[in-house]
N, C-alpha and C positions, 0 to 999 in steps of 0.2 A: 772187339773184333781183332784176329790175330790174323795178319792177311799174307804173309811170308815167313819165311823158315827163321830170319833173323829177329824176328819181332819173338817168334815163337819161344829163340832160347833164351831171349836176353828176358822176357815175361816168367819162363823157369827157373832162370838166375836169379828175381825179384824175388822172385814166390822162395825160393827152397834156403837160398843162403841172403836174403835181405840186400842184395846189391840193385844199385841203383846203374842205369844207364848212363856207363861212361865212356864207354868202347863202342866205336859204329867202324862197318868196313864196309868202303867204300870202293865202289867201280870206279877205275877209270878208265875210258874209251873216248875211241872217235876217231875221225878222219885224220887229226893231226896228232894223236899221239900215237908213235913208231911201232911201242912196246907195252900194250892194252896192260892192267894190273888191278887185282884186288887189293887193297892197303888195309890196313889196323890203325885206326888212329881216335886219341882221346876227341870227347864231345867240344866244342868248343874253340878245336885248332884251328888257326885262320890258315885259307886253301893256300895261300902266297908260301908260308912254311911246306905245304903238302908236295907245291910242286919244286920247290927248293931240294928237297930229299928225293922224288923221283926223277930232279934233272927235267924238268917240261919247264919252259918259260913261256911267257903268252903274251907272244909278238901277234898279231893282226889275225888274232881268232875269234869265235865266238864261243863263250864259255857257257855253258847250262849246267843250273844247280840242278841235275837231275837227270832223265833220260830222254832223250833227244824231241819223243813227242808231247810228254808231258810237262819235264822241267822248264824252268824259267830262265831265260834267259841275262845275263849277267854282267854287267858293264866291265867291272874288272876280278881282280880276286883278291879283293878287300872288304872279304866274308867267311864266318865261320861255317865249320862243320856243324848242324845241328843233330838231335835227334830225329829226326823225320827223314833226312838225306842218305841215300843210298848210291847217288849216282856224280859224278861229272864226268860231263860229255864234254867235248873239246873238238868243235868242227870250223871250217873254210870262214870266214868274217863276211856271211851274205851281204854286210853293208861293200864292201870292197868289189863283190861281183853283181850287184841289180843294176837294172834297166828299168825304164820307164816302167811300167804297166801292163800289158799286150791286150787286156782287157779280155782273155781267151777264157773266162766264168770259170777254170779248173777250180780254184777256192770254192765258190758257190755250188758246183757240182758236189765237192766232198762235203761238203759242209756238212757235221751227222747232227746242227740247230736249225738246219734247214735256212742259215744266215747267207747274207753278202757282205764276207769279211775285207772284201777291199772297198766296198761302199763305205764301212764303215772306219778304214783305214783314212777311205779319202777326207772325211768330215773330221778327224784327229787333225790331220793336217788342215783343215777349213777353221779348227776350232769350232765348228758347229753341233754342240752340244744337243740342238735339235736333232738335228740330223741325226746323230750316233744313238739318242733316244728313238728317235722314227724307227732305224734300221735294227734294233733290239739289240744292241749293244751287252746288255747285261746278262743277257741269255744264251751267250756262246761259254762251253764247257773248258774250251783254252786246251783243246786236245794238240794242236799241232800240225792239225794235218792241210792246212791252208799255206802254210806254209812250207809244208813236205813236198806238196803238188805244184808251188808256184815256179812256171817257168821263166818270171822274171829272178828268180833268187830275192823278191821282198820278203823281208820279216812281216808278217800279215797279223800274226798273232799278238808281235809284241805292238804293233800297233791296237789292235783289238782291245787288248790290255789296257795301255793307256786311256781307250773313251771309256773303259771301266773306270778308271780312275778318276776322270775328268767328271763322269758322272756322279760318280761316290760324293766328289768333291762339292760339287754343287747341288746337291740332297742335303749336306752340312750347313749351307751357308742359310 
């Protein structure tokens, strides 16, 4: 399945002269970078090189491998470019601007799993792996928008994420 124009040429380039994917260009945007920019860069390059050359350093932001609703969220940028990556987003460090909770259901209203992703934020922080099972934890799509909606500024998703993980984890043992 060829789902964007980039995939499209670089699958023509495979096919016609036997090149392999080495070149990905990447979006940057976001709230905190000045001067938005397409880049050209080899697979592989670690992003800390990427913003060294566009001059972006990442003092108290939130970095996503990806596009703001989809991608993932990123603790630093000591991570490479892969194949699959199209995007880093560079926005405000929502850990730096949340508030409690307000409990005002905006997350649950969006919700397109029909979930309650701060129920399930709250049992990550309970450690109650029940709980993040009860609440269908595994069944959220990880689109973002619990977090686009939340008017405390909590990361919902990346918490979300985590009782995926914690669940995963605990299916292993």
């Amino acid at each position: 399945i060829v789902n964007n124009a980039g995939t499209a040429i670089m699958l023509a380039r495979m096919m016609e002269y036997g090149e392999a994917i080495s070149m990905k260009t990447v979006t940057i945007s976001g709230q905190c970078v000045k001067k938005p920019m397409n880049v050209l860069v080899p697979v592989g390059m670690p992003v800390k090189e990427i913003f060294e050359h566009t001059g972006f350093t990442q003092d108290s932001v939130r970095l996503i491998a990806g596009g703001p609703m989809m991608g993932k969220a990123i603790p630093n940028d000591l991570f490479v470019i892969d194949r699959a990556m199209n995007a880093l987003t560079i926005l405000d460090n929502p850990a730096d601007n949340a508030i409690a909770c307000l409990r005002c259901g905006s997350c649950s209203d969006h919700c397109p799993a029909g979930l309650q992703p701060v129920r399930i934020a709250m049992a990550v922080k309970e450690g109650n792996t029940e709980e993040m099972e009860r609440r269908q934890a595994m069944s959220c799509v990880e689109c973002g928008m619990c977090t686009y909606v939340c008017p405390s500024k909590i990361d919902v998703t990346e918490n979300v994420r985590k009782a995926k993980r914690a669940l995963a984890l605990q299916k292993k043992k």
